[in-house]
PyMOL commands that place a pseudoatom at each C-alpha (Angstrom):
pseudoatom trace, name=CA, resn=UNK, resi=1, chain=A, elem=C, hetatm=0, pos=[0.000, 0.000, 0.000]
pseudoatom trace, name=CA, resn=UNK, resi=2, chain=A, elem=C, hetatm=0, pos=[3.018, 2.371, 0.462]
pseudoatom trace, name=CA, resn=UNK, resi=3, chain=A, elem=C, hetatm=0, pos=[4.295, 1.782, -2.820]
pseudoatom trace, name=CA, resn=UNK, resi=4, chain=A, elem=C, hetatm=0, pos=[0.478, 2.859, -4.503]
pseudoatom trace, name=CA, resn=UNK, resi=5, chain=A, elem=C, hetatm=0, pos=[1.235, 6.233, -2.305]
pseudoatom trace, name=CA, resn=UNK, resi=6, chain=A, elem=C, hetatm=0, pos=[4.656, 7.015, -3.544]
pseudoatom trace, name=CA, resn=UNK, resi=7, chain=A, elem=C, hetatm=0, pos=[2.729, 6.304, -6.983]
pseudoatom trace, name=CA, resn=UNK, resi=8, chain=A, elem=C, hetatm=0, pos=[0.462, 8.887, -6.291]
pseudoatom trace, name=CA, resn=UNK, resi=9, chain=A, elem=C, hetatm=0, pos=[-2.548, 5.735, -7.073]
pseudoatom trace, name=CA, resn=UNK, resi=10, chain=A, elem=C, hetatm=0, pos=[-3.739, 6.535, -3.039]
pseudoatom trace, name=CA, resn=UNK, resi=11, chain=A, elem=C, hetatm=0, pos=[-3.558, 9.659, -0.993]
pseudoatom trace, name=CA, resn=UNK, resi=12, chain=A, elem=C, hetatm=0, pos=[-3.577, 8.332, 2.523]
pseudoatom trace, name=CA, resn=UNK, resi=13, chain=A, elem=C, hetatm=0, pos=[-3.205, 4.978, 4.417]
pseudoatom trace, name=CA, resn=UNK, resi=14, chain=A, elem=C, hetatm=0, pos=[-6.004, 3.912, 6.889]
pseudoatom trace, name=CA, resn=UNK, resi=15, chain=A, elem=C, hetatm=0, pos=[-7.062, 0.734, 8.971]
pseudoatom trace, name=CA, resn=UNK, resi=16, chain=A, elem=C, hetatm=0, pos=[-10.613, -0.497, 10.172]
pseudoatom trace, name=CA, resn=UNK, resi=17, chain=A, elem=C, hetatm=0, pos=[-10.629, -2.670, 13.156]
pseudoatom trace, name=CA, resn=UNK, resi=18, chain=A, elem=C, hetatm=0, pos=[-7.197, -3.184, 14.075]
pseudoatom trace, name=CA, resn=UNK, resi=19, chain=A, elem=C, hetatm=0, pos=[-4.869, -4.193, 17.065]
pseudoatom trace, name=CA, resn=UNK, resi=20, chain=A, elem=C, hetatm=0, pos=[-2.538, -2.236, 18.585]
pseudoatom trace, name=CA, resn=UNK, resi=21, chain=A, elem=C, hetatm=0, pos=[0.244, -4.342, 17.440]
pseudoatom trace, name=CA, resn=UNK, resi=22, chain=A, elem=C, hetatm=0, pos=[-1.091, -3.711, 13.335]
pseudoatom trace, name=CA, resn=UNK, resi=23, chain=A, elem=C, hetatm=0, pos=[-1.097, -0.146, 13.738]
pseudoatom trace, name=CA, resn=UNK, resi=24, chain=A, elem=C, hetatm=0, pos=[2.531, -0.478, 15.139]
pseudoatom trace, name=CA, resn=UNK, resi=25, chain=A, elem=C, hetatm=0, pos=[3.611, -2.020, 12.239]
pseudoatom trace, name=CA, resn=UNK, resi=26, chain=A, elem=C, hetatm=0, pos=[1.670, -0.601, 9.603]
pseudoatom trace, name=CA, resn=UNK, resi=27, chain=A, elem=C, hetatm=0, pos=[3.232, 2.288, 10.846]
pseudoatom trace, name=CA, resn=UNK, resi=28, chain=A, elem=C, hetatm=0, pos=[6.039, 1.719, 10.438]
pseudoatom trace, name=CA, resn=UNK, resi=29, chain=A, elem=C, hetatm=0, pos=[6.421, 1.368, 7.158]
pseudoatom trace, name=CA, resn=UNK, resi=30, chain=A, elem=C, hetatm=0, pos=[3.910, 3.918, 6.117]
pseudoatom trace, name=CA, resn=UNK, resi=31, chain=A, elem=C, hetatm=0, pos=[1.976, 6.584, 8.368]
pseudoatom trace, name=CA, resn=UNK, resi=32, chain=A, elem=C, hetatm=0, pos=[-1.559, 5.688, 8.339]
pseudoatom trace, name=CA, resn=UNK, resi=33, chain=A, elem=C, hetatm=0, pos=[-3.983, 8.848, 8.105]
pseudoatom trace, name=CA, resn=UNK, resi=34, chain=A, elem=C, hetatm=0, pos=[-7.468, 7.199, 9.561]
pseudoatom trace, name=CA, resn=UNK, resi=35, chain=A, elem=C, hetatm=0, pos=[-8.388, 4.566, 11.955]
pseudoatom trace, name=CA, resn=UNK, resi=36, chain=A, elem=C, hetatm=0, pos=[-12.177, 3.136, 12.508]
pseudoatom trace, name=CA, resn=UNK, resi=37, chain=A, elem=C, hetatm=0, pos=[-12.702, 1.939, 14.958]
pseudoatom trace, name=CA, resn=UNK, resi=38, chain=A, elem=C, hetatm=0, pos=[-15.907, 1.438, 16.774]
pseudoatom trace, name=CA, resn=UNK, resi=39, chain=A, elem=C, hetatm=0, pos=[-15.652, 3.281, 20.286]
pseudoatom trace, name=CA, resn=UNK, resi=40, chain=A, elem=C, hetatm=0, pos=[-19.015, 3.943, 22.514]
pseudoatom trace, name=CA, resn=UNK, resi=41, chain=A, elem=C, hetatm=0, pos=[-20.135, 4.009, 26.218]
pseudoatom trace, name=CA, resn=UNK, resi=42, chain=A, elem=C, hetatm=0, pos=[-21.173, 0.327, 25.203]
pseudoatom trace, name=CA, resn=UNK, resi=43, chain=A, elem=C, hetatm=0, pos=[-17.777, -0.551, 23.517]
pseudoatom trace, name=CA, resn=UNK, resi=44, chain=A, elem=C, hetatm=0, pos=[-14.696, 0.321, 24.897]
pseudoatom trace, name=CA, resn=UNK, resi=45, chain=A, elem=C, hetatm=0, pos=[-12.805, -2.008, 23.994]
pseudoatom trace, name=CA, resn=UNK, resi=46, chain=A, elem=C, hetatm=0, pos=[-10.243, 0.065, 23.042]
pseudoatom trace, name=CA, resn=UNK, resi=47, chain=A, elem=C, hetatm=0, pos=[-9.241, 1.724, 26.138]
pseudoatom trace, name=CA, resn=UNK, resi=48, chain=A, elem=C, hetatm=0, pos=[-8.439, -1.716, 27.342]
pseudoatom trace, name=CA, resn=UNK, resi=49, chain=A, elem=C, hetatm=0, pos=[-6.841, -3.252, 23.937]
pseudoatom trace, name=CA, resn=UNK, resi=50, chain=A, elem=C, hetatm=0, pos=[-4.081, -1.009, 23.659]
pseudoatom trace, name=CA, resn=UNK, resi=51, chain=A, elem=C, hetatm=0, pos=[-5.227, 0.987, 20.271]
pseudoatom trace, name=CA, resn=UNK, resi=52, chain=A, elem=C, hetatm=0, pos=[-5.791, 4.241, 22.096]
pseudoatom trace, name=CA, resn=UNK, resi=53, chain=A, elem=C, hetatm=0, pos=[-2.749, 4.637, 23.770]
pseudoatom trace, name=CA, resn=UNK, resi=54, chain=A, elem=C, hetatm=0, pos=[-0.759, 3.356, 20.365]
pseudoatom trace, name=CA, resn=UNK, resi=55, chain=A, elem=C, hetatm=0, pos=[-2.730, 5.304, 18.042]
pseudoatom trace, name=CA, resn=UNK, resi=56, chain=A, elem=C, hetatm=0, pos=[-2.669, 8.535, 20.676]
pseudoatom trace, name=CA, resn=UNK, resi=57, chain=A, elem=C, hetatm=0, pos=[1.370, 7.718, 20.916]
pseudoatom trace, name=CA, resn=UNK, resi=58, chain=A, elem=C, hetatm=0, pos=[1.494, 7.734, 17.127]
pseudoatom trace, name=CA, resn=UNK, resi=59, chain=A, elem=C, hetatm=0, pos=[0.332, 11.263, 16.671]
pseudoatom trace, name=CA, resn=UNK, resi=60, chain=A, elem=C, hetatm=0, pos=[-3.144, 10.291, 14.910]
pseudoatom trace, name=CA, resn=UNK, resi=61, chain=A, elem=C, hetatm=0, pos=[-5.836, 11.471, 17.536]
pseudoatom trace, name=CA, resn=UNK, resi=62, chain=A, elem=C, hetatm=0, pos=[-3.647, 15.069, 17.468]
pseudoatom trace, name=CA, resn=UNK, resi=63, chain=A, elem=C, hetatm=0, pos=[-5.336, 15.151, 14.002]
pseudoatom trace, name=CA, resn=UNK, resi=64, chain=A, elem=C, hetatm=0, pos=[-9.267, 15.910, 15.406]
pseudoatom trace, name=CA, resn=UNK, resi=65, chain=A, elem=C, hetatm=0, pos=[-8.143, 19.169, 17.003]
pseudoatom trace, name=CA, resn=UNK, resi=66, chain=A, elem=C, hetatm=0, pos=[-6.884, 20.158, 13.310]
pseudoatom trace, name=CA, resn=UNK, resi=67, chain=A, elem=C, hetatm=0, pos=[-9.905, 19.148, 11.155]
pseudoatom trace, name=CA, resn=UNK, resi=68, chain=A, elem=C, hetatm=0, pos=[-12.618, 20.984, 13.215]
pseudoatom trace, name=CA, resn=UNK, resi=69, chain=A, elem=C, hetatm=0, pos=[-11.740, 24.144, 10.988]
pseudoatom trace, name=CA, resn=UNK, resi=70, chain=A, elem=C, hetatm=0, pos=[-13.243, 22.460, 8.059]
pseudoatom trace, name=CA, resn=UNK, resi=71, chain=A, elem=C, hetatm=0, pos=[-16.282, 21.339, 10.349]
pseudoatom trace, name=CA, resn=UNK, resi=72, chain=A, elem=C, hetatm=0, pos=[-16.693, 24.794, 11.203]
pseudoatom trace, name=CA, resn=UNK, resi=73, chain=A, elem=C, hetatm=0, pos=[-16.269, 26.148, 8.032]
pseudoatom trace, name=CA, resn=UNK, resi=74, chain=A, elem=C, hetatm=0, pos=[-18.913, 23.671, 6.727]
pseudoatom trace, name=CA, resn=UNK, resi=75, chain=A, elem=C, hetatm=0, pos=[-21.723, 24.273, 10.011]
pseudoatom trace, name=CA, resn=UNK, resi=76, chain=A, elem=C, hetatm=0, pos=[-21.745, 27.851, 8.906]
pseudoatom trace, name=CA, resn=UNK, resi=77, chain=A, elem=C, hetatm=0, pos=[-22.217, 27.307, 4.742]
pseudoatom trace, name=CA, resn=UNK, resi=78, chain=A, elem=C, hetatm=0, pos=[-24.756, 25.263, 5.894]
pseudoatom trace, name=CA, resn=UNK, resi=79, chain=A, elem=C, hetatm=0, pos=[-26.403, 27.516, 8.512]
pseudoatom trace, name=CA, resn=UNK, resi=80, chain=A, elem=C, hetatm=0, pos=[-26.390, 29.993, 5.592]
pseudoatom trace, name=CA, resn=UNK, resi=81, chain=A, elem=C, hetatm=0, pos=[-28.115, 27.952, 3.214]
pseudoatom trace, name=CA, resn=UNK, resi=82, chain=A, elem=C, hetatm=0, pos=[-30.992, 26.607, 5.999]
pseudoatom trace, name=CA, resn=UNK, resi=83, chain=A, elem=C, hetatm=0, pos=[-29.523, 23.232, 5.988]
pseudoatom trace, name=CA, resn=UNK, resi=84, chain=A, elem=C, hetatm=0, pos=[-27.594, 20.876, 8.164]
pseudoatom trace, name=CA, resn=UNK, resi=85, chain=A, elem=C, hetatm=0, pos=[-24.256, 20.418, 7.618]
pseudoatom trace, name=CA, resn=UNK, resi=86, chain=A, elem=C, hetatm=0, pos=[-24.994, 16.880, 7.245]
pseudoatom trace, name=CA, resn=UNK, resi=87, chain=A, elem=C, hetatm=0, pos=[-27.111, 17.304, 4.740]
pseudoatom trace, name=CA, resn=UNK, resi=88, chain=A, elem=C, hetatm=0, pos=[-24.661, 20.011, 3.134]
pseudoatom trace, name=CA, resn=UNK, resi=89, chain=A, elem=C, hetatm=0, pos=[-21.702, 17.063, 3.081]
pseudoatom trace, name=CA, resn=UNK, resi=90, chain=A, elem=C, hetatm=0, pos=[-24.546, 14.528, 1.577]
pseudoatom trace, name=CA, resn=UNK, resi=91, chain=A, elem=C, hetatm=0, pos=[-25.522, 17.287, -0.970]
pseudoatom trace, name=CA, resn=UNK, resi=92, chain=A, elem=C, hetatm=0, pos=[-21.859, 17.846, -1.899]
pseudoatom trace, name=CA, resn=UNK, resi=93, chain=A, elem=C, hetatm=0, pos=[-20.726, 14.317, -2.518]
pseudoatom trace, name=CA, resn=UNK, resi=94, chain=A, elem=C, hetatm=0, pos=[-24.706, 13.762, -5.087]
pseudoatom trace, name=CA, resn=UNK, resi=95, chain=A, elem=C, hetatm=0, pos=[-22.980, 16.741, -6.771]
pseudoatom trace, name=CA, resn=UNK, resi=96, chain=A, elem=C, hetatm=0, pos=[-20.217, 15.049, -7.608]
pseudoatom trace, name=CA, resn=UNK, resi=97, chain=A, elem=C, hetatm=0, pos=[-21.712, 13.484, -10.287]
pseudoatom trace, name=CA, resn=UNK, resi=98, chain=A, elem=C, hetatm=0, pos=[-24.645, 10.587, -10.791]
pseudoatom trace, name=CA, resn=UNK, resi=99, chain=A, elem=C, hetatm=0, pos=[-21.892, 8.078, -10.278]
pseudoatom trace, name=CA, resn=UNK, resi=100, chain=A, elem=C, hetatm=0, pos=[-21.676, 8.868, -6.296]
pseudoatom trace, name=CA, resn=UNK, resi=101, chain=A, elem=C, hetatm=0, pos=[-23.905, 7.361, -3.702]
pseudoatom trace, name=CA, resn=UNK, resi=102, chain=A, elem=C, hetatm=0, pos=[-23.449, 8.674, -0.287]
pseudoatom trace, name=CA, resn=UNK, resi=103, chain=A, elem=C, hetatm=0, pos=[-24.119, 5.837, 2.537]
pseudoatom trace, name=CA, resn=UNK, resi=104, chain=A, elem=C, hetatm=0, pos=[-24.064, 7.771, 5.683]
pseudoatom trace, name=CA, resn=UNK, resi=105, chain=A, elem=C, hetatm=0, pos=[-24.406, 5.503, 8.937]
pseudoatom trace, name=CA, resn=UNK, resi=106, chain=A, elem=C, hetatm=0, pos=[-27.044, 5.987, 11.011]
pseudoatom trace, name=CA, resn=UNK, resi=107, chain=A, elem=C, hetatm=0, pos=[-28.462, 4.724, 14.416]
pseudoatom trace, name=CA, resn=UNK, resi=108, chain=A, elem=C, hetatm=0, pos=[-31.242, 6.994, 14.889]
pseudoatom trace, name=CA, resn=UNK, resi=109, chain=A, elem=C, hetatm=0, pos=[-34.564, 7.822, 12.986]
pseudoatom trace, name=CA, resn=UNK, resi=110, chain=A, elem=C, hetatm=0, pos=[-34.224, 11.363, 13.409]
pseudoatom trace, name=CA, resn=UNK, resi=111, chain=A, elem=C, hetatm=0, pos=[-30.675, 11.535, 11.635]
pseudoatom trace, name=CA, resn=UNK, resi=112, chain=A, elem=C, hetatm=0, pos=[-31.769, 9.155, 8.807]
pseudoatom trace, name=CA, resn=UNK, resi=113, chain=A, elem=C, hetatm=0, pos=[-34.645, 11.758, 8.349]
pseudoatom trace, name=CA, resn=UNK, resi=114, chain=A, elem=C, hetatm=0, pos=[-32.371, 14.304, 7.944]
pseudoatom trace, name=CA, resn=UNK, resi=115, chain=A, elem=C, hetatm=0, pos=[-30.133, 12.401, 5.851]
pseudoatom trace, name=CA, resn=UNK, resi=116, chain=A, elem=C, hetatm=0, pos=[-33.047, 11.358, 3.667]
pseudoatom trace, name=CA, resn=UNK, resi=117, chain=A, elem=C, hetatm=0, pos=[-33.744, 15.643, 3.353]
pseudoatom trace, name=CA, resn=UNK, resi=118, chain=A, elem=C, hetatm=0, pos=[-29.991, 15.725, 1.454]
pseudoatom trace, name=CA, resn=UNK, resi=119, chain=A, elem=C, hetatm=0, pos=[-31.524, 14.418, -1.456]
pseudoatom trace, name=CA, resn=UNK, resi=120, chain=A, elem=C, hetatm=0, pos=[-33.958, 17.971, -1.750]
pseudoatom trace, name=CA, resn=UNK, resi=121, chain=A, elem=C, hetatm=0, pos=[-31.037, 19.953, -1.418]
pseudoatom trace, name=CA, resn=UNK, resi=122, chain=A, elem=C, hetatm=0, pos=[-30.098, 21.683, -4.511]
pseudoatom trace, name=CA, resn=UNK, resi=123, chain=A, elem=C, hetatm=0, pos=[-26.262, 23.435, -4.973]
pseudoatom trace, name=CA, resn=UNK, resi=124, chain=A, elem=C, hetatm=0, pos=[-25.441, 25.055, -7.655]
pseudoatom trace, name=CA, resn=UNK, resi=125, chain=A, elem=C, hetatm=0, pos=[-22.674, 25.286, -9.724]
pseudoatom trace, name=CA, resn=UNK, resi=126, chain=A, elem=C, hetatm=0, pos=[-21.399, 28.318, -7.690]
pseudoatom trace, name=CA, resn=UNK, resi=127, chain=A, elem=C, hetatm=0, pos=[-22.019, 26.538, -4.229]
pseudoatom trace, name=CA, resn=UNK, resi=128, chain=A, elem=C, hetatm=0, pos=[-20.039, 23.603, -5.518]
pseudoatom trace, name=CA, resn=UNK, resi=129, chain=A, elem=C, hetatm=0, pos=[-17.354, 25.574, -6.143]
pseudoatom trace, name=CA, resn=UNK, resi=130, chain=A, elem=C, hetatm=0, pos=[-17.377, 27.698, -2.904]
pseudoatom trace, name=CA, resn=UNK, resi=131, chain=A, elem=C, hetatm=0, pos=[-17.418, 24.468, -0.978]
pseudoatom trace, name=CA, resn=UNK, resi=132, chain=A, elem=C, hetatm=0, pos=[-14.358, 23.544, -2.887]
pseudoatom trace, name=CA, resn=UNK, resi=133, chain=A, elem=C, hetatm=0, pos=[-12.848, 26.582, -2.170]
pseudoatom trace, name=CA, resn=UNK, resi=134, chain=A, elem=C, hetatm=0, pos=[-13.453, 25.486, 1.869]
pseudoatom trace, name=CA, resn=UNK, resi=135, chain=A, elem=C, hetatm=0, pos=[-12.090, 22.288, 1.129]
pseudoatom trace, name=CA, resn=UNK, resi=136, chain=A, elem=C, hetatm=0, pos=[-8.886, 23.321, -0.728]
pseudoatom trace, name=CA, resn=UNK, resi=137, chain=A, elem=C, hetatm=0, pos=[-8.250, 25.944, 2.266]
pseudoatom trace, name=CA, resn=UNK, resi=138, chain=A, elem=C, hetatm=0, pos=[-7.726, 23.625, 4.807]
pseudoatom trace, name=CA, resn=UNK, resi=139, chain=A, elem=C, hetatm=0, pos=[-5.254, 21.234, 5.115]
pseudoatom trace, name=CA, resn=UNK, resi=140, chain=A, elem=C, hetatm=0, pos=[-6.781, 18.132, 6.280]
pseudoatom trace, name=CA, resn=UNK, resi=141, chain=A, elem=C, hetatm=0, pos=[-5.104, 15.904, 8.755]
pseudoatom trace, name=CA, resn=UNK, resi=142, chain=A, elem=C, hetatm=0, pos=[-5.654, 12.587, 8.382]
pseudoatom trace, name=CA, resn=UNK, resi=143, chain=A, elem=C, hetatm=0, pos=[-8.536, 11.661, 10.223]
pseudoatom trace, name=CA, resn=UNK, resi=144, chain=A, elem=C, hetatm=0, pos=[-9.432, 9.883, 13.565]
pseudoatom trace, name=CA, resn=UNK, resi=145, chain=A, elem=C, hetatm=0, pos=[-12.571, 8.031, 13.552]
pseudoatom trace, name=CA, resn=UNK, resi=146, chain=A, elem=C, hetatm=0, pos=[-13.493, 6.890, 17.323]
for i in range(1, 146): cmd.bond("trace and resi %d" % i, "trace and resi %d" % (i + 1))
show_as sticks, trace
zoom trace
């Protein structure tokens, strides 16, 4: 996978589900950008495992701190447009182009309502291209999924 970087064929490394030992040596042949891994009050698994002290000694959970600027940057496009940013991110990756399907997860009906309500948001061409501009701003640091 570190050779399709250096190629330029990837952008960033990531692992789902993994031990503390993979990260350690996925790491060290490679930086990896984004871990999933599934962390709640019911699952905290993690805390005991190991992966949260590795992936904390690695420098990846430094990266949240950096990436709420584009969260921020996105809450108040969307506020402006009398949308949710959720549904501004959904609307964003439809206008991509017909050949993108968002699948957001969801746990609750209230949040797969308002994902549903992406679909009758509208952007238009100069939207698009302001959110760009947002994007292309901000240097995204890998990102931390807990």
């Amino acid at each position: 996978m570190a050779e399709l970087v250096k190629e330029g064929k990837v952008r960033y490394l990531g692992l789902s589900e993994c031990s503390a030992a993979t990260l350690h040596r996925a790491y060290a042949i490679h930086p990896i950008a984004a871990l999933q891994i599934e962390y709640s009050p019911w699952s905290l698994d993690i805390e005991e495992n190991g992966i949260l002290e590795t992936a904390r000694e690695l420098g990846n959970a430094e990266n949240f701190p950096k990436n709420l600027e584009l969260v921020r940057r996105f809450e108040e496009f969307a506020k402006a447009k009398g949308v949710t940013s959720s549904q501004l991110v959904l609307a964003w990756v439809l206008g991509q182009g017909q050949d993108f399907i968002p699948i957001p997860g969801t746990k609750r009906i209230k949040y797969l309502e308002e994902n549903v309500g992406a679909a009758n948001v509208t952007l238009s061409e100069h939207e698009l291209k302001e959110i760009r501009k947002i994007i292309d701003s901000i240097e995204v640091h890998g990102i931390y999924e807990i």
